[in-house]
N, C-alpha and C positions, 0 to 999 in steps of 0.2 A: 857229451851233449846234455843241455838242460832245459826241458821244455813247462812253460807254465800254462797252462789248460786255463779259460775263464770260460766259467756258464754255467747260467742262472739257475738250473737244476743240474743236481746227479743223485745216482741210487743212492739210498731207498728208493726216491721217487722213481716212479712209475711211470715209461713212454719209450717212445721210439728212439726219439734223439737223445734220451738218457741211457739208452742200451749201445746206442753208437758212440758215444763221450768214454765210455765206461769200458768195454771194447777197444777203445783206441790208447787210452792210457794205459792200463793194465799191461795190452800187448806190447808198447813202449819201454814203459818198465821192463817188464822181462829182458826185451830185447838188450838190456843195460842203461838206457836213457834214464838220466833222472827227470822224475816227475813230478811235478804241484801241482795241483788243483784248488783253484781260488771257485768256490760252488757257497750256494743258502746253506742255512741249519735247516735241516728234513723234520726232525723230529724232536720233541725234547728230550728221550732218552737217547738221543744220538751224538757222539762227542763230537765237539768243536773241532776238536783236531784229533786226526787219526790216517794210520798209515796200513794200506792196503795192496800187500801184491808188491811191495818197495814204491807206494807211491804216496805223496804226503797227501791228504785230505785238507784243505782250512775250511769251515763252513761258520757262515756269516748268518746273526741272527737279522731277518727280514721282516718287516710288516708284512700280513698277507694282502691287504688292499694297496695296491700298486706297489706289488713284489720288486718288478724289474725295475723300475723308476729307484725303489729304494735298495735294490742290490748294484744298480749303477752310481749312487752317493757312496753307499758306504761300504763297497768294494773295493774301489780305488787308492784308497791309501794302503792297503794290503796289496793290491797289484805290484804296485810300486816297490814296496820294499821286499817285495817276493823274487819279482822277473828283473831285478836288478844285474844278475848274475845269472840269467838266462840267454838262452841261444837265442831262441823263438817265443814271440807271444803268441799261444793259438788262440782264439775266438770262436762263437760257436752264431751261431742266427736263432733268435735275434738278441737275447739275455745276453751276449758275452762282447757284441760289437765297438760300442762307443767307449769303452774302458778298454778296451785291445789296442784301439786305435791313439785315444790320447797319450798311454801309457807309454805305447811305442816311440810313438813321437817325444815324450821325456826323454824316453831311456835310447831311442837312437838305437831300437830293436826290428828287426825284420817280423814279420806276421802271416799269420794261414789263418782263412774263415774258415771254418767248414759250415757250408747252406744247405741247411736241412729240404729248406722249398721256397720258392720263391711267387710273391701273389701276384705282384704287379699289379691291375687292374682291375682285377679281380676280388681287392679288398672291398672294390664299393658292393659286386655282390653279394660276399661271405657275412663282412661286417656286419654289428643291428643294425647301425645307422648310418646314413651318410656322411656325416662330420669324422667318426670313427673308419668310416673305410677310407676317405680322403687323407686322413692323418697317419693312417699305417701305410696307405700307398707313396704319400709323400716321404714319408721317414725312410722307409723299404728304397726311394730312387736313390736317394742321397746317401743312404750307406751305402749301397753298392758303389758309387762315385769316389770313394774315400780310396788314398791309393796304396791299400796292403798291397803286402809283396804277392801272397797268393791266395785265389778262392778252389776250394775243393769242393766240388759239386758231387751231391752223393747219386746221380743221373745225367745224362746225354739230356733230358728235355728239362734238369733245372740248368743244368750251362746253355742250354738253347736261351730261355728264359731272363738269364744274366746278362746273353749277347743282346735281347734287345732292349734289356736295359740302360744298355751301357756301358757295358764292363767290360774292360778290354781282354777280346779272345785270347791273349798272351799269357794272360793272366789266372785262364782257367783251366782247371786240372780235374779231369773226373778220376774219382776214387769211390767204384761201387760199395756200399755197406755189406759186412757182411751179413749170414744169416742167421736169426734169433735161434735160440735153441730149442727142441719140442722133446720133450720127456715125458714119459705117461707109460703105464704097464700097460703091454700089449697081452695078458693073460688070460682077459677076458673076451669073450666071443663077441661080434656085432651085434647080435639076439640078447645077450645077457647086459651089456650097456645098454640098447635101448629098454628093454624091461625096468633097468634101473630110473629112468626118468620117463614112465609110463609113454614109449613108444611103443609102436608094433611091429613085427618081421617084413611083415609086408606094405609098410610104409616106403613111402619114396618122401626122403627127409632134405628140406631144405636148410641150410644153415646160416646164419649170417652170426658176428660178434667185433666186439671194439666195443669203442668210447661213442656218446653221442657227439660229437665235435662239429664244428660247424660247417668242415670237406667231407662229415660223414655220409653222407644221404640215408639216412635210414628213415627218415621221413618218410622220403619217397618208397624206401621197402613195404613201410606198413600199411601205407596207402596201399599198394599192387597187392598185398598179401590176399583179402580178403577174394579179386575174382580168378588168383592162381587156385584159390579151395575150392570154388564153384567150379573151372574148368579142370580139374587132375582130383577126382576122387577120394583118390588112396595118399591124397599128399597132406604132409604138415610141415609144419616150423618148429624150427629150434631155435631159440634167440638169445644171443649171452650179450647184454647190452649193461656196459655200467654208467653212471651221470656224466654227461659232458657239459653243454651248452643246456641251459636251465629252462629255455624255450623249447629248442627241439627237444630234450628230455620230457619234456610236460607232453607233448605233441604226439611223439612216439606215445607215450603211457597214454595216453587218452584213447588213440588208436586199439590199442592193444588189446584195451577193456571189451573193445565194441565185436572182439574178434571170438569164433569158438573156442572156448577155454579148451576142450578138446579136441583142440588141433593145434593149439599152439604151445610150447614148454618155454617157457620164458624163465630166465635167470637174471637177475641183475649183479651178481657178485660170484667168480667160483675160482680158487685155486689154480695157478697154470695147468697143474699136471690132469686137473680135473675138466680144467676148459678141451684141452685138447683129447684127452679120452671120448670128452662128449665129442665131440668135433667128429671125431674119426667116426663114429655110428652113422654118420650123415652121409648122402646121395651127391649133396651138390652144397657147395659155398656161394654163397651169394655177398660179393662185394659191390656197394651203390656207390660209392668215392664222389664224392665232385671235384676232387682236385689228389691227387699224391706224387710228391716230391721223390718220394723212391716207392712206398709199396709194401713195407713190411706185412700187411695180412695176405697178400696176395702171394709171398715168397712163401709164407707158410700153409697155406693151404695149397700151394703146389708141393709141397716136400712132404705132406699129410698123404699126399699121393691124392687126393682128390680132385672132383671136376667142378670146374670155376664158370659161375657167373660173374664177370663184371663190367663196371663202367670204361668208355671206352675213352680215357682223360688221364693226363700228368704221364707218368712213368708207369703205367701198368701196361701198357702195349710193348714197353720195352724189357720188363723184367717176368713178365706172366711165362707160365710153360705148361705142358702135359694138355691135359684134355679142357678144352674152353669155351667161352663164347665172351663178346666183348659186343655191350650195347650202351644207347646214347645215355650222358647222364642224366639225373634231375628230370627223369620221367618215370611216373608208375606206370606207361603202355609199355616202355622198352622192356623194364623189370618184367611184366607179364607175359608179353610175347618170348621173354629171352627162355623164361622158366619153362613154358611151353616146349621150346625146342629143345631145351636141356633134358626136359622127360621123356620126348620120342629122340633122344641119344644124337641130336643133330649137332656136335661139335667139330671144332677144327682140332689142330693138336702141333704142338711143337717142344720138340726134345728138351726134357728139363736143362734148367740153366742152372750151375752153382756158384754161388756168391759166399766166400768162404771167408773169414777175418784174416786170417796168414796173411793172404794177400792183400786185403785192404791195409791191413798194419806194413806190411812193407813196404805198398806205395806209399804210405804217409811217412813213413822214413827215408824215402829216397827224396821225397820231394823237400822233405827238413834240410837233407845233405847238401841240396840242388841251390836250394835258397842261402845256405849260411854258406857256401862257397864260392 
């Protein structure tokens, strides 16, 4: 079997759905399947081509101002003479779609998306503008309408989202993501990492971290921050925020300034292994989401073994576990009252859930088998 991978990032780059791309190839490979990857140039010390794990790399150099616009021109002619001699074209949402689909249609190749999240309507909220959320809401119906062989839904509420698109139920396949990996020395005591970024033992630490993006909500965190410090005494923030969206980035920082410097640890940049070390010194995680497709901070800070605040939207009702609370989104009252009840220990709780790659990689192999047979 020969499968060729299109989308618009992979590692180095940095994200969620470059950890699920990355993941699913690799595990591929192994499995014996030959693999291509049609992906951008990441970096300039990074080679064009390179093979990783027995799986070919091509990476394409791109403008950075309208990336995907120019990875959909001058992808294409590599698609082509790549997935020529392939089983399957995969496609990834939204960088890998319309060059999956034409390409297929040349070469008279069956297809799998895999959708990361699906907006539908919701672009006019996310969006800056309205011309931009009408444009990605309209582009968003119309891919989905296109008739690959299969969509891989990495959630129960993005294939909800699909069916009311339009997508024919038949045609969707949930295959959970597996789970990111968390590594950090556990050698150090809780007392001895908070000391390390001027905490104190008897702090009750709230956490929050990600990208500013524009389903982040951490807006709204910063907003609620200040009257969680007037009402819980003994509380502060831990914040590991790095740039997303250049408006909420500004917005959060503006906030942030107006906050007790001593009470809140802010980071804008740290190391995995040091993210999640800090991580673990924390009381409580606090996810704001206004929208997630699967949930990635949410699975890890349940596998941190920690207790979760979050937004109560997308797939985090479906994939949350251990000790919790789930409130409305895009509000700093819900943020505050949630904190509240997070400190006098008012949680609900349900048996951790494990989301393991084995099996995401299997299903994606059986569904390959399903479709080219």
């Amino acid at each position: 079997m020969k499968i060729c991978f299109v989308t618009d990032s992979y590692p180095p780059n940095i994200g969620g759905a470059e950890i699920v791309i990355q993941n699913i190839v690799e595990g591929a490979a192994k499995s014996g399947i030959e693999v291509i990857v049609i992906t951008t140039k990441a970096k300039d010390n990074f080679s064009f081509h390179s093979k990783i794990n027995e799986s070919r790399i091509i990476r394409i150099r791109v403008p950075k101002y309208l990336s995907r616009f120019w990875f959909l021109i001058l992808s294409f002619p590599r698609i082509l003479s790549n997935a020529k001699d392939a089983d399957i074209i995969h496609g990834t949402s939204y960088g890998g779609i319309i060059q999956t689909y034409i390409a297929a249609r040349i070469l008279k190749k069956p297809t799998v998306v895999t959708v990361h999240e699906f907006m539908g309507s919701r672009w006019k909220k996310f969006a800056k503008n309205l011309f931009a959320g009408t444009f990605y809401q309209t582009a968003e119906s119309l891919f989905i309408k296109l008739p690959f062989s299969k969509f891989a839904a990495v959630s129960y509420y993005t294939k909800e989202r699909l069916i009311e698109a339009g997508a024919p139920e038949d045609k969707i396949q949930v295959i959970y993501n597996g789970r990111s990996s968390i590594e950090f020395s556990d050698s150090k005591s809780t007392i001895e990492i908070r000391k390390t970024i001027g905490l104190n033992a008897d702090d009750f630490v709230f956490a929050a971290y990600g990208r500013t993006g524009l389903t982040k909500g951490f807006e709204f965190l910063v907003e609620a921050i200040p009257n969680v410090l007037k009402e819980i005494e003994n509380s502060k923030f831990l914040l590991i925020l790095t740039k997303g969206d250049k408006r909420i980035w500004s917005r959060v920082n503006t906030a942030i300034q107006k906050i007790d410097k001593n009470r809140v640890v802010f980071f804008t940049s740290l190391e995995r292994e040091k993210l999640f070390e800090y991580l673990s010194a924390s009381d409580v995680i606090v996810i704001p989401s206004l929208s997630e497709g699967f949930g990635y901070t949410t699975i890890e800070a349940s596998m941190l073994g920690k207790k979760i605040i979050a937004s109560n939207v997308g797939a985090i009702p479906e994939v949350i576990s251990g000790y919790h609370l789930l409130v409305d989104p895009q509000s700093p009252e819900a943020l505050i009252k949630g904190c509240l009840k997070a400190y006098k220990q008012e949680f609900q709780y349900r048996e951790p859930r494990i989301f393991d790659w084995d099996s995401s990689i299997n299903n994606y192999i059986k569904l390959y088998r399903e479709i080219i047979n």
